[in-house]
N, C-alpha and C positions, 0 to 999 in steps of 0.2 A: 504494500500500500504506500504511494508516493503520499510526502509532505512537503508543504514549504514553509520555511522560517522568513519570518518578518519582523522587523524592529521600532517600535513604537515611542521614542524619547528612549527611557531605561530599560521596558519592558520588553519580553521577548513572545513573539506569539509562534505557536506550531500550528499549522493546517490541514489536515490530512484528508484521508480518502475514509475517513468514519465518519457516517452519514446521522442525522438525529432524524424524529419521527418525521417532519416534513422535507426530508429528502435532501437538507442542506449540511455542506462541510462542519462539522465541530470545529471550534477555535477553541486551544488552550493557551493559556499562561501560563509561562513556565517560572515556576520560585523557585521555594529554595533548595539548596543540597542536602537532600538529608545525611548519605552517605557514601564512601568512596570507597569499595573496594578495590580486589586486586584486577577486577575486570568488569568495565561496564562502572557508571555511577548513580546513582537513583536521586532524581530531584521530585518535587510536586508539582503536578499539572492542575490547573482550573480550569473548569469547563466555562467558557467564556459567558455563557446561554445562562447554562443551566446553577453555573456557582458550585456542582458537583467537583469535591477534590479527587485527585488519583495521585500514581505515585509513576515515576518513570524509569525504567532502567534504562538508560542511554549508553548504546555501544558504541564506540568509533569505531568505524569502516576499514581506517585506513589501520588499527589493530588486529582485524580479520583478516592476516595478511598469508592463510594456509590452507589448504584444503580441508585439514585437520580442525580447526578452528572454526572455518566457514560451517562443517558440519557439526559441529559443537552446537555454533549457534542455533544452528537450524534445528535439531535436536531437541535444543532446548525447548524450543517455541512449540514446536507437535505435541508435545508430552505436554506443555502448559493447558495448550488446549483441548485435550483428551479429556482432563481430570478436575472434578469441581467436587469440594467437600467443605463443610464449615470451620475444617482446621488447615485448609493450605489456603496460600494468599489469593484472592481468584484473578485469574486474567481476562483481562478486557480490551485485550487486541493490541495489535503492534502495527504499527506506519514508520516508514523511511525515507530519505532526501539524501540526494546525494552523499551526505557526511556522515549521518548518522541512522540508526535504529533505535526506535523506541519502544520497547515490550511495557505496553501500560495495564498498571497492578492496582489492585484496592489501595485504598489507603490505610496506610498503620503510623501507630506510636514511635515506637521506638523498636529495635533487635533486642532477643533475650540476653542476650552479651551485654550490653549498654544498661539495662534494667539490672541485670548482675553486679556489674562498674559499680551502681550506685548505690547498692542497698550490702554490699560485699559479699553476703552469703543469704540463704532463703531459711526459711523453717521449715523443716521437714512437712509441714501439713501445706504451704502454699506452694513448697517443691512438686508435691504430689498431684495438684489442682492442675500445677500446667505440665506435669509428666504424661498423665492419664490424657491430654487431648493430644499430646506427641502420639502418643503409642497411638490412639484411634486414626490419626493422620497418616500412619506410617502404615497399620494394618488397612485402611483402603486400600492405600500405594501398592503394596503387596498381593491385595485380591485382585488386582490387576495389572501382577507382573512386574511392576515396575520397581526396580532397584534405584533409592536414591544416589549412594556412593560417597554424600560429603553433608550427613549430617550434624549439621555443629551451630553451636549456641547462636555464631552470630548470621543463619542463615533460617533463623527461627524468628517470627518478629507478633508483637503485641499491639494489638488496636486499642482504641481511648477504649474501648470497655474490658478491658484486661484479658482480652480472648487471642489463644495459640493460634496463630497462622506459621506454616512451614513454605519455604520457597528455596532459591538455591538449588535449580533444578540444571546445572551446569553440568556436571556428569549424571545425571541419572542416564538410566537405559531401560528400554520396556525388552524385558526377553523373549523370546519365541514359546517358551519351554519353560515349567517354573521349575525342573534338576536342570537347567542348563546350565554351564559353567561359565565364568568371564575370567580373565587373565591380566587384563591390563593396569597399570599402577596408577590411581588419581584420587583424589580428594585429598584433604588439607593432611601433611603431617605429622604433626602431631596428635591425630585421631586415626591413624592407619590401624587398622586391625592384625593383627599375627598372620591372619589365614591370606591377606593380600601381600606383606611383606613375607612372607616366604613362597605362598604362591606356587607349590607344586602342584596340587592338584586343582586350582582355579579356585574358583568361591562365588559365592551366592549371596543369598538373603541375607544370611547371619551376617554379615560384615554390618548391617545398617543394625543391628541390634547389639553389636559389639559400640556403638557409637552412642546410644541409646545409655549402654552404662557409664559413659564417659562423662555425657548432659547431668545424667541422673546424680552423678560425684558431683561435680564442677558446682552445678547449685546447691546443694547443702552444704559442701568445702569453703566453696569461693576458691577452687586452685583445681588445676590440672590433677588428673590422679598420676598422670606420669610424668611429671614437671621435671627437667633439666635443664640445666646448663648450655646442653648438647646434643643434637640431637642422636647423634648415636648413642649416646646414655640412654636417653628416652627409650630409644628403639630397644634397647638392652632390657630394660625395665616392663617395654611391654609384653617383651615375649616371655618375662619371666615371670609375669603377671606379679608385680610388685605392686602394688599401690599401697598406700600407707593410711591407715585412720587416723584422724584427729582425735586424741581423747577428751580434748574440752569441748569439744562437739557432739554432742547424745540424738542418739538416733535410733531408731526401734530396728531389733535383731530383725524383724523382717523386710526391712530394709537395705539393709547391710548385705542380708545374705540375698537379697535380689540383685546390687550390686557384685555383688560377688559371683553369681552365676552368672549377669552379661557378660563379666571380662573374665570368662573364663577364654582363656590360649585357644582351647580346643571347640572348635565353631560347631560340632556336633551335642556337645554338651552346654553349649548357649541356652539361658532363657529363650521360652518362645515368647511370642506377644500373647497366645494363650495362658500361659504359667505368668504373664509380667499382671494380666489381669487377674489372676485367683490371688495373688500375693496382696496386690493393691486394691482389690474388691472388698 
């Protein structure tokens, strides 16, 4: 969907090929920055009309510079629009101009990462509030095949009424097969799973529920369960399934021991998202 940019004094407007009920172009205004990842940045869009906010993820073009990447992108966007659930962020279409892509998202607050920042650690009881809408976001994901790959805090994000959306759909992949195997190395490092960094026999599902106990530590902690220095430490640590408890941090044995069975080394002996809910139920 072609857009044009247009500059108004300070203001910046986008025009695209997304039509409103009587048939004419949407105008957004584009604000402010919410956030700047490592790829793509998400500012807020207004709907010129309607005063409806949205959120943008803005790609550069000219950083789409591989085959590898181009189909990233593209990837990303099919799988956005396959899948609508009240805990992933919903999409609302994507338009581009020569320069840029804009994959336009609901609107949210803030990333669980950033809400993290601020509060340093959670209570186990409002840990659990926004764990339990993770897991239902991810068992959709899953009843339809769909492997995320890079689930982490700050690809998780909150709306002004305190409700889980998941997004971050940059490596996901929908499989053909749900025993199909994948082999390739991607999502953030310091959340890699055992079963991807060694990688003999491929991996599956379970990697997105090895990530699952990582979220699940990190908010009650406020810290990495495999923090280093280094990442080959890390890496060392993960596989040894190291993580360490806080003991001034109290936290119920059933809790623990659900974190304990995500990050188990051995991906066959992973919680499932069935066992994540008898625990948490």
């Amino acid at each position: 969907m072609d857009s044009q940019l247009n500059q108004d004094r300070n203001k910046i407007y986008i025009v695209g090929s997304l039509k409103n009920q009587e048939g004419n172009s949407i105008k957004f205004e584009k604000g402010n920055l919410l956030r700047k990842p490592q790829f793509g940045e998400f500012y807020q869009l207004i709907n010129v009309e309607s005063k409806e906010v949205l959120v943008a993820k803005i790609i550069t073009k000219s950083k789409v510079d591989t085959h590898k990447i181009r189909q990233q992108v593209l990837q990303e966007i099919r799988i956005h629009q396959q899948i609508e659930h009240i805990n992933i962020l919903k999409y609302q279409g994507v338009i581009e101009d020569e320069d840029f892509i804009y994959i336009l998202l609901e609107e949210f607050k803030c990333t669980l990462n950033e809400y993290l920042q601020q509060k340093g650690q959670l209570s186990e009881r409002e840990t659990k509030l926004f764990f339990i809408q993770i897991v239902n976001s991810l068992n959709y994901l899953h009843e339809n095949n769909i492997l995320h790959r890079d689930l982490k805090l700050s690809n998780i994000y909150l709306t002004m009424e305190q409700q889980i959306k998941i997004c971050g759909f940059n490596y996901a992949i929908k499989l053909e097969q749900k025993q199909e195997r994948r082999r390739s190395i991607c999502g953030s490092s310091q959340y890699l799973a055992p079963d991807i960094l060694d990688n003999e026999n491929g991996y599956s599902f379970e990697v997105d529920l090895w990530y699952l106990g990582i979220i699940l530590y990190t908010l009650i902690f406020g810290v990495h369960p495999f923090e280093a220095s280094d990442i080959k430490i890390a890496y060392q640590k993960i596989k040894a399934n190291k993580q360490q408890y806080k003991e001034e941090v109290q936290i119920s044995q059933s809790t623990k021991q659900l974190i304990d069975e995500l990050l188990n080394s051995d991906p066959k002996k992973r919680a499932t998202l069935q066992r994540i809910h008898e625990i948490l139920i």
